[in-house]
TIMI-2910 file (N, C-alpha, C, CB; in pm, 1 decimal, decimal comma, always signed):
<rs>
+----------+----------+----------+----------+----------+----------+----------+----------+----------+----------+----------+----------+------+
!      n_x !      n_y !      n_z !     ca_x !     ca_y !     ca_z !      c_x !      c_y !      c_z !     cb_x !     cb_y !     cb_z ! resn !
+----------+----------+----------+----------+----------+----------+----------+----------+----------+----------+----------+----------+------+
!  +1185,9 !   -838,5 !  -2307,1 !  +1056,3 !   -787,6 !  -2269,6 !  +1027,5 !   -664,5 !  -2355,7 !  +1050,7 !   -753,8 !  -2117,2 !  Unk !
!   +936,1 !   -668,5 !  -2430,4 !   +866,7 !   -555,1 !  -2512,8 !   +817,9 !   -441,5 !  -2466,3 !   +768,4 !   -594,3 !  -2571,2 !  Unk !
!   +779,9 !   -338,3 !  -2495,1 !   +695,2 !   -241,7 !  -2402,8 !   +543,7 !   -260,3 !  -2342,3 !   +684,9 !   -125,2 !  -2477,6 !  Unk !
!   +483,3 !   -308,5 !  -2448,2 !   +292,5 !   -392,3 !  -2408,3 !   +374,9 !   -472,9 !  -2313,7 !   +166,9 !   -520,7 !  -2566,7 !  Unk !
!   +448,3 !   -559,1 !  -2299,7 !   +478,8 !   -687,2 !  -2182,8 !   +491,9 !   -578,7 !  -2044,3 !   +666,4 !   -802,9 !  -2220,3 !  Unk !
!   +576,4 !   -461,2 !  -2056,3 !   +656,7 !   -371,8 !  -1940,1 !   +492,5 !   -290,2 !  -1911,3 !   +831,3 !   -240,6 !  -2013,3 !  Unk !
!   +433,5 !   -256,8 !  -2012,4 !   +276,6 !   -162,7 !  -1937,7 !   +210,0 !   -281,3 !  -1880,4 !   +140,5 !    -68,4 !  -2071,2 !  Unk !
!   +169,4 !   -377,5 !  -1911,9 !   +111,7 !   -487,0 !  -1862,0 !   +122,6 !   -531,1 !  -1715,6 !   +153,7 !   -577,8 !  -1934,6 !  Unk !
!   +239,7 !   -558,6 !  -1692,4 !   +280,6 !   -611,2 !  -1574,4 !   +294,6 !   -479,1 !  -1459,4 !   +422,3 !   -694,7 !  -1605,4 !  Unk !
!   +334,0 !   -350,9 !  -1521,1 !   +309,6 !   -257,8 !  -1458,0 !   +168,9 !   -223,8 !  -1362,4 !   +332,5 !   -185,2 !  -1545,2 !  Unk !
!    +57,0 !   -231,3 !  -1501,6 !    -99,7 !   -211,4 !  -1468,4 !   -136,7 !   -332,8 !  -1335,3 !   -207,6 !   -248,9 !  -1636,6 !  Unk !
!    -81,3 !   -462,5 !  -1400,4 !   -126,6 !   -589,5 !  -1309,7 !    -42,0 !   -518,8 !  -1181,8 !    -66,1 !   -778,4 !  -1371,2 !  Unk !
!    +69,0 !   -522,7 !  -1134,6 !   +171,3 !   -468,6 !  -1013,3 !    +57,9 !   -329,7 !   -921,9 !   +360,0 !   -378,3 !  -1112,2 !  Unk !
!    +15,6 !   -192,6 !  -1022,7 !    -61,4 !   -156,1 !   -941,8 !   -169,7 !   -184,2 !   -921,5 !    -64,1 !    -78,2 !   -942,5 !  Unk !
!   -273,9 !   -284,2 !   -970,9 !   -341,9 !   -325,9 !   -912,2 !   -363,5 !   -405,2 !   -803,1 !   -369,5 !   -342,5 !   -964,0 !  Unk !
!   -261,0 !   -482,0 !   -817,3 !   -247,0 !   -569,4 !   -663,9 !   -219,1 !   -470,7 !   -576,4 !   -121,3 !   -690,2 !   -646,3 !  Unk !
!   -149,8 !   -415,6 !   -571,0 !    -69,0 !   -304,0 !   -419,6 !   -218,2 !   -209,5 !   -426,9 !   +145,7 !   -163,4 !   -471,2 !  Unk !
!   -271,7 !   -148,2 !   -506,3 !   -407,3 !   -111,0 !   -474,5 !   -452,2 !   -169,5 !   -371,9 !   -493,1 !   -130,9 !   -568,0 !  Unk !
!   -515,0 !   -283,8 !   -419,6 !   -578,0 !   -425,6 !   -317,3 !   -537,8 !   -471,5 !   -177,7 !   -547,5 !   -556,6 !   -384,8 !  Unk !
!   -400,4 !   -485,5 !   -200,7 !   -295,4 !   -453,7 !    -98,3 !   -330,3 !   -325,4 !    +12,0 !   -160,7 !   -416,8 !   -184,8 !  Unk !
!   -316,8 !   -239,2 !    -28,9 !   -356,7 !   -136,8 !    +23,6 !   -520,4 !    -99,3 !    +71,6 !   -308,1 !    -59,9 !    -61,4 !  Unk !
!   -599,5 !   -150,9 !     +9,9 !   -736,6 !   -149,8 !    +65,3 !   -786,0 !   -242,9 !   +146,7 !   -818,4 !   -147,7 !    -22,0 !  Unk !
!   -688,3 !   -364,4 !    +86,4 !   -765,6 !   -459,5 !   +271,9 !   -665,9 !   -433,4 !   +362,9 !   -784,8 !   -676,3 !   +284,5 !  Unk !
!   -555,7 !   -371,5 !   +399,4 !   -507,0 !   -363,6 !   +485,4 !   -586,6 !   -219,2 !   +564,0 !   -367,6 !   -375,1 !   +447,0 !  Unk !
!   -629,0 !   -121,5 !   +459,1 !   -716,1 !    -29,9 !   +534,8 !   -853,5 !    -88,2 !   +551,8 !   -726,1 !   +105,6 !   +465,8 !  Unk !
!   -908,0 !   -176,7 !   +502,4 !  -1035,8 !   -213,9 !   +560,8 !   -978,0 !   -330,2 !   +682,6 !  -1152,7 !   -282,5 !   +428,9 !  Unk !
!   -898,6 !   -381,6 !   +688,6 !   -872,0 !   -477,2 !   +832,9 !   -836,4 !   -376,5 !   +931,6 !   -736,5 !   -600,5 !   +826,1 !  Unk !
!   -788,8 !   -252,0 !   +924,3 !   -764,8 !   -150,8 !  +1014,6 !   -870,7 !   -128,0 !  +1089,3 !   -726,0 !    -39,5 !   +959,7 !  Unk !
!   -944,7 !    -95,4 !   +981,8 !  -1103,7 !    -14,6 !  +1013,1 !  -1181,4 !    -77,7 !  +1100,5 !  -1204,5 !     -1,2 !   +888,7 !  Unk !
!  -1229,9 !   -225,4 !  +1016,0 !  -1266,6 !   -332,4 !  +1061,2 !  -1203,6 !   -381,9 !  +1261,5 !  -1209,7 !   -425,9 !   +928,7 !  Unk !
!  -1102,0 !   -415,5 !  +1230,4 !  -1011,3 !   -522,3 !  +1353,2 !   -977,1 !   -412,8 !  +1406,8 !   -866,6 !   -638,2 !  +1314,7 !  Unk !
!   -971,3 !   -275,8 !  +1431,4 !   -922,1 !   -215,8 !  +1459,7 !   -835,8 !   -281,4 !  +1630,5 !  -1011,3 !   -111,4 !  +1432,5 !  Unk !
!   -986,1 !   -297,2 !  +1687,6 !   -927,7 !   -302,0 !  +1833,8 !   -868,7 !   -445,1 !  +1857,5 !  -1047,7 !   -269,7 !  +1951,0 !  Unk !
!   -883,3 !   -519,8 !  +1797,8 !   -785,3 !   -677,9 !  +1783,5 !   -724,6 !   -629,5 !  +1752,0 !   -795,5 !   -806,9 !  +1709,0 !  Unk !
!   -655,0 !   -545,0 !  +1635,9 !   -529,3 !   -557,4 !  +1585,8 !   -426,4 !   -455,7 !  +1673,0 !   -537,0 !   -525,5 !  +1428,2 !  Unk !
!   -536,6 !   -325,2 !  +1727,7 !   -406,7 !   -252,3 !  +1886,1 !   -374,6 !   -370,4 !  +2004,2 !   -509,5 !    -87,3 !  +2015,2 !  Unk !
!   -497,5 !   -475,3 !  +2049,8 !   -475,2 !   -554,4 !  +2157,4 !   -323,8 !   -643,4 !  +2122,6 !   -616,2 !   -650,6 !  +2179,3 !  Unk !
!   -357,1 !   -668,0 !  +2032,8 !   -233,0 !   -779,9 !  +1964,9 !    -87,0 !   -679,1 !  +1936,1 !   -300,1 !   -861,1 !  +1773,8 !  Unk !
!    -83,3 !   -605,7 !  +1856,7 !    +47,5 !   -518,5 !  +1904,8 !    +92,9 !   -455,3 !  +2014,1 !    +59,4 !   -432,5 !  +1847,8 !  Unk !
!    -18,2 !   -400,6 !  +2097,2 !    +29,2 !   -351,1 !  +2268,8 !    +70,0 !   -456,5 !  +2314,3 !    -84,4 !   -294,1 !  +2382,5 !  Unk !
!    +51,5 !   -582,6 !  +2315,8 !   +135,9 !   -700,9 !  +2365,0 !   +237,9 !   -699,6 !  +2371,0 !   +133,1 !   -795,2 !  +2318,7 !  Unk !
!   +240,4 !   -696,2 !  +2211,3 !   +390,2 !   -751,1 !  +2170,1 !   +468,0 !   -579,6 !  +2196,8 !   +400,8 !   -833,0 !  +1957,8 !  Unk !
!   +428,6 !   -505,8 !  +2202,1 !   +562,0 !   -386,0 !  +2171,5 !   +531,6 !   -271,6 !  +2246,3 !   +581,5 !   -327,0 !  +2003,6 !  Unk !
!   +385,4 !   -300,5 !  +2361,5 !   +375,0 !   -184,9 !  +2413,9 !   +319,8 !    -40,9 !  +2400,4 !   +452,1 !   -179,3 !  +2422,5 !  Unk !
!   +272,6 !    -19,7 !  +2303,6 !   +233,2 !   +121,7 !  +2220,2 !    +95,6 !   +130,3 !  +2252,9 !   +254,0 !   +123,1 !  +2043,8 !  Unk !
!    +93,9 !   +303,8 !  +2280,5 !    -60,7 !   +378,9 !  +2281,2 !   -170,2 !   +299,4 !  +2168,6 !    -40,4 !   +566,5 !  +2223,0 !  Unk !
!   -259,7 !   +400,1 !  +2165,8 !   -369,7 !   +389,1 !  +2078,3 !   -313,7 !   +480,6 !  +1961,8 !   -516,5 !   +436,7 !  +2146,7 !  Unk !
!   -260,2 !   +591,6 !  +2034,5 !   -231,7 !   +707,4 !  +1940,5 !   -104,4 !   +612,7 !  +1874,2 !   -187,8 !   +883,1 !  +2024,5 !  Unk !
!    -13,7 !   +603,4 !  +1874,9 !   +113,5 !   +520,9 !  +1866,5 !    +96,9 !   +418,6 !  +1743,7 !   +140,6 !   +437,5 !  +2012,0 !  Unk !
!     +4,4 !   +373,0 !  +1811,4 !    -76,7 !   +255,0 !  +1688,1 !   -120,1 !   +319,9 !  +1557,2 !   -236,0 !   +183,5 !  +1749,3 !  Unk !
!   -224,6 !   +384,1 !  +1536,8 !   -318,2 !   +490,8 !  +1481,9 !   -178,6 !   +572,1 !  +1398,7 !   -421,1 !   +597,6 !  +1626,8 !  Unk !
!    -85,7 !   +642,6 !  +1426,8 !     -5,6 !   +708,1 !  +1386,5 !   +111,1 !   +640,5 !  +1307,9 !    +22,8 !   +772,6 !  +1482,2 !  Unk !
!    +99,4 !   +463,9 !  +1359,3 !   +222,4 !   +407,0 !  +1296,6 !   +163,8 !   +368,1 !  +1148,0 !   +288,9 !   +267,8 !  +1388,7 !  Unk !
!     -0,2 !   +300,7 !  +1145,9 !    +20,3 !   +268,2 !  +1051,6 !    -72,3 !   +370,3 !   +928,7 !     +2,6 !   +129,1 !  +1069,9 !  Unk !
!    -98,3 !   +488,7 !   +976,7 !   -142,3 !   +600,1 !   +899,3 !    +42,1 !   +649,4 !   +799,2 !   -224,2 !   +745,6 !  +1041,7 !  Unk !
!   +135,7 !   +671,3 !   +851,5 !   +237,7 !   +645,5 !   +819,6 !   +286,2 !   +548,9 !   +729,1 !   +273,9 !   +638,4 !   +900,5 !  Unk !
!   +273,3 !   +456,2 !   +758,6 !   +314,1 !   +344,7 !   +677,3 !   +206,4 !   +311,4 !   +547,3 !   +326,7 !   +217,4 !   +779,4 !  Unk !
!    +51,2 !   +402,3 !   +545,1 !    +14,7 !   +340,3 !   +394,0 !    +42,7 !   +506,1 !   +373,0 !   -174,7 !   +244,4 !   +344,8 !  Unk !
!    +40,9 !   +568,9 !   +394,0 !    +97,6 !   +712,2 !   +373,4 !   +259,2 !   +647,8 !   +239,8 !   +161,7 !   +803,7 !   +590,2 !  Unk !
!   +344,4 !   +590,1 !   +325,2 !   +456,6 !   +585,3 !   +226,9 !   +430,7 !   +439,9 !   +139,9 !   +615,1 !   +589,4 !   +313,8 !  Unk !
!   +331,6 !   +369,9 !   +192,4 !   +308,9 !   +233,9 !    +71,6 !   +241,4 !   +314,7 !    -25,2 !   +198,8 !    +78,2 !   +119,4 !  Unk !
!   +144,8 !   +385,5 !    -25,1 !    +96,8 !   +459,3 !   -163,1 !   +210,6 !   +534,5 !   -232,4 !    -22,7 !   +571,4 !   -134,1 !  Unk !
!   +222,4 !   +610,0 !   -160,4 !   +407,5 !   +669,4 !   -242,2 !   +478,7 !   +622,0 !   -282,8 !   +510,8 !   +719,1 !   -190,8 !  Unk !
!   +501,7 !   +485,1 !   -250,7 !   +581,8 !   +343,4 !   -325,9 !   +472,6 !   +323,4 !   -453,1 !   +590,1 !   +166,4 !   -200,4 !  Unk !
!   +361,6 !   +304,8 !   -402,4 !   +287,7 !   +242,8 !   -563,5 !   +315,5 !   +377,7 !   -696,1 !    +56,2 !   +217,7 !   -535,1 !  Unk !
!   +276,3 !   +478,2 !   -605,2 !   +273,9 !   +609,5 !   -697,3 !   +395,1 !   +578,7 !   -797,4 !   +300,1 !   +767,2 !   -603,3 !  Unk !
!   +501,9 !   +606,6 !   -740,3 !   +616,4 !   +620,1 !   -776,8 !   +682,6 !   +484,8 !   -839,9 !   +679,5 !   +673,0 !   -667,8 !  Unk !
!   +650,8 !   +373,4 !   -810,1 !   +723,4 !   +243,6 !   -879,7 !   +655,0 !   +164,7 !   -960,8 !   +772,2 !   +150,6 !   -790,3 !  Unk !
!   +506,4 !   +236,1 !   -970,9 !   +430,8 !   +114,5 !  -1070,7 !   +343,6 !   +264,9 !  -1124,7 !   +309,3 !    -63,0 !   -970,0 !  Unk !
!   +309,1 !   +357,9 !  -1093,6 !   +167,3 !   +430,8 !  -1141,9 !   +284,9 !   +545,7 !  -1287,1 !    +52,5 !   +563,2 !   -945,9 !  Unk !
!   +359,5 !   +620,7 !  -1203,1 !   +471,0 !   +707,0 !  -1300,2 !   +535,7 !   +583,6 !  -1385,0 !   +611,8 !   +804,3 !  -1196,9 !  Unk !
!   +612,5 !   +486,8 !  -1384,9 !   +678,1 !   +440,4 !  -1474,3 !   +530,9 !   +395,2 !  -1617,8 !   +779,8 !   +307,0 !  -1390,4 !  Unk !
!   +420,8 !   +317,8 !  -1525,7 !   +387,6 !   +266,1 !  -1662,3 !   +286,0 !   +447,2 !  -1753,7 !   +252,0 !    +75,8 !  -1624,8 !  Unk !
!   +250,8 !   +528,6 !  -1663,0 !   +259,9 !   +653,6 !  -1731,4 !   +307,5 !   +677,7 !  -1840,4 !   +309,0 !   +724,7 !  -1678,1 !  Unk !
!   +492,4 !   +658,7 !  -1804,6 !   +590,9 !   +729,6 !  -1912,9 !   +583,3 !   +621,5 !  -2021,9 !   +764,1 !   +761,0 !  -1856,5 !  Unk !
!   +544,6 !   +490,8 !  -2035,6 !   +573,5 !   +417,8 !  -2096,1 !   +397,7 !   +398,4 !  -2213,8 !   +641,7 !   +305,1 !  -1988,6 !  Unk !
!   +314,4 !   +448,6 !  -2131,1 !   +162,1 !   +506,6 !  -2220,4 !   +232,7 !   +621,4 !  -2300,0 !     +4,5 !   +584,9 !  -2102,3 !  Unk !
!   +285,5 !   +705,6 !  -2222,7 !   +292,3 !   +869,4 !  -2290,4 !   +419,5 !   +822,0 !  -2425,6 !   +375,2 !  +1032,7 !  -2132,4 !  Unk !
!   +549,1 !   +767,3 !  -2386,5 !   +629,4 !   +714,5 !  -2487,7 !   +599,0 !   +678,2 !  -2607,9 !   +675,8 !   +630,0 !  -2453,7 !  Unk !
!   +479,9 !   +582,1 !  -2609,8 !   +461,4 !   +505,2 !  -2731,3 !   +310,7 !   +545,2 !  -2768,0 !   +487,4 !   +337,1 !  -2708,6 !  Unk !
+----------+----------+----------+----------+----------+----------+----------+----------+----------+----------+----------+----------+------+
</rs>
């Protein structure tokens, strides 16, 4: 694999998890109250509980994209 092949697949990688990341915050937004009815089922949890779990969780999925697709193909623009 070349470096254009390694920025490439990098750029394509954060774009999906972008996407990834925006319909899962627009189905939040959206479904909101289907999607608490359907987990208080299954596991019991507040509103707050809910609201806090998955503010958390794209909290560290962006920190995953940051860090595993946005910095590497960075160093690999700035490199060459």
């Amino acid at each position: 694999m070349n470096i254009e092949t390694a920025r490439s697949f990098l750029l394509w990688c954060l774009g999906i998890n972008y996407g990834v990341l925006m319909l899962w915050f627009i189905a939040f937004t959206v479904a909101h109250d289907s999607l608490y009815r359907l987990h208080a089922r299954w596991f019991g949890i507040s509103v707050e509980q809910f609201d806090g779990a998955h503010y958390i969780a794209m909290a560290i999925y962006k920190i995953g994209i940051l860090l595993l697709n946005l910095t590497p193909y960075l160093a690999l623009r700035m490199g060459a």
